[in-house]
C-alpha positions as CSV (number, residue, x, y, z in Angstrom):
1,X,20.2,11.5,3.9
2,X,22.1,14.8,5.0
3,X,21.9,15.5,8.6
4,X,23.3,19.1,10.7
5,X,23.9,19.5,13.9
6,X,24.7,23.4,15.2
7,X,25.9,24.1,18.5
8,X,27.2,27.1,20.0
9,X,24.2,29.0,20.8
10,X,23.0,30.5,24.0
11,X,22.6,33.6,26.2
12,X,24.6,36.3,25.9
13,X,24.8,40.3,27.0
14,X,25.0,42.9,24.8
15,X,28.9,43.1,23.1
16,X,29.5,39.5,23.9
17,X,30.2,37.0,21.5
18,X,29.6,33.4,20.6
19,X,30.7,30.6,18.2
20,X,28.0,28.5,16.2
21,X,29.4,25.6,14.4
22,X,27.6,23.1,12.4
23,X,28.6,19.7,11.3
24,X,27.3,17.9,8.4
25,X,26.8,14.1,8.1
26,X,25.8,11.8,6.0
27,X,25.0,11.0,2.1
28,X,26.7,14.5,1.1
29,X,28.2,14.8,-2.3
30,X,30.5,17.9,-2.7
31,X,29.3,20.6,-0.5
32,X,28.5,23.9,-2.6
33,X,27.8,26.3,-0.2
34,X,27.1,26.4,3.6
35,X,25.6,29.3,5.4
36,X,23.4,30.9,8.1
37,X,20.1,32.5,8.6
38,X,18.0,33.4,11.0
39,X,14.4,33.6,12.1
40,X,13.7,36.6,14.7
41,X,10.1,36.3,16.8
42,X,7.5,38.3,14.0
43,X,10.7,38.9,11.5
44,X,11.2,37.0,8.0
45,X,13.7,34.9,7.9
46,X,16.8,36.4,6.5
47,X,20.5,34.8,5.0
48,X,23.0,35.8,8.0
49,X,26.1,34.5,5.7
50,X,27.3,32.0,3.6
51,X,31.0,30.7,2.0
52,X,31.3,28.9,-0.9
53,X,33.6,26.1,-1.7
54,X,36.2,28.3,-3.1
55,X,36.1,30.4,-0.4
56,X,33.7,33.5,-1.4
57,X,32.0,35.3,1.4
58,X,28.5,37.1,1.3
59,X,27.1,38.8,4.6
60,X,23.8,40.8,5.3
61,X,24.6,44.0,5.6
62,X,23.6,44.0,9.2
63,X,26.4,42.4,10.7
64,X,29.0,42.7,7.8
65,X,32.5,43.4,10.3
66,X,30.8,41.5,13.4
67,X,30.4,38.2,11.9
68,X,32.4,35.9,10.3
69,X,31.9,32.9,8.8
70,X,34.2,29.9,8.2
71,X,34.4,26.4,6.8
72,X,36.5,23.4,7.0
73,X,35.6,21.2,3.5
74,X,37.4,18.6,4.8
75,X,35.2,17.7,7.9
76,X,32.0,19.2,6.5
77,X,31.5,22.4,9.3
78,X,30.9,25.6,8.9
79,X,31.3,27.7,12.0
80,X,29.8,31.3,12.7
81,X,31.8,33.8,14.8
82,X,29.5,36.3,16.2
83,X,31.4,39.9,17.8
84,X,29.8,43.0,19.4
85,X,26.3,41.3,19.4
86,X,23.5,43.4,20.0
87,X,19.6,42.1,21.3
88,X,18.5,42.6,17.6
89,X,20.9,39.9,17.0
90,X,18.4,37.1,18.9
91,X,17.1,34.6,16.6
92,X,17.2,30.9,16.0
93,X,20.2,30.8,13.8
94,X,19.8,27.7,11.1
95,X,23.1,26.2,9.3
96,X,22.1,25.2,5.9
97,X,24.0,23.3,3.2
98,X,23.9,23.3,-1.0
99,X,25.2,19.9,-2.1
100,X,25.4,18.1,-5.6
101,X,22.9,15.7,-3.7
102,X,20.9,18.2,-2.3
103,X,20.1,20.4,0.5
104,X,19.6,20.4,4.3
105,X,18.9,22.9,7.0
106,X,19.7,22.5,10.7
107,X,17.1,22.6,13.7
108,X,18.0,26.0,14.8
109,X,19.9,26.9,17.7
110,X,18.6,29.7,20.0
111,X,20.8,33.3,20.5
112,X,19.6,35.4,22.5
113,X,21.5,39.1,23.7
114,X,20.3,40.4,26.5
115,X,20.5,44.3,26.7
């Protein structure tokens, strides 16, 4: 059994910043991919980023040059940098991995930017 635990998220004003990281334990066979999304009050959820083993990078559009994502394969975390935030930005923000022995989301940490 995989488990993730994020941290990092919180209150912030408009054109702040924040750090999520997520850690992944357990039964995990080669991490695939790790990534982000988000699920905003009466919004569908929605891929934030994701990195691949190799390295790749694939953002939404909507914060493509405020966000960056980042992952260290060698202690299993994947860490979201968040820049210039903006109120749309609040969501629970979920870490999710792609393993060879499966897949696991996180339990969501709150961000919320207050204008």
């Amino acid at each position: 059994q995989v488990q993730l635990v994020e941290s990092g998220g919180g209150l912030v004003q408009a054109g702040g910043s924040l750090r999520l990281s997520c850690a992944a334990s357990g039964s995990i066979v080669s991490i695939n991919v790790m990534g982000w999304y988000r699920q905003a009050p009466e919004k569908q959820g929605e891929l934030v980023a994701v990195i691949t083993r190799g390295g790749s990078t694939n953002y939404a559009d909507s914060v493509k040059g405020r966000f960056t994502i980042s992952r260290d394969s060698a202690k299993n975390t994947v860490d979201l940098q968040m820049n210039s935030l903006k109120p749309e930005h609040t969501a629970v923000y979920y870490c999710r991995i792609i393993a060879t022995s499966g897949a696991a989301w996180g339990q969501g940490t709150q961000v919320t930017v207050s204008s």
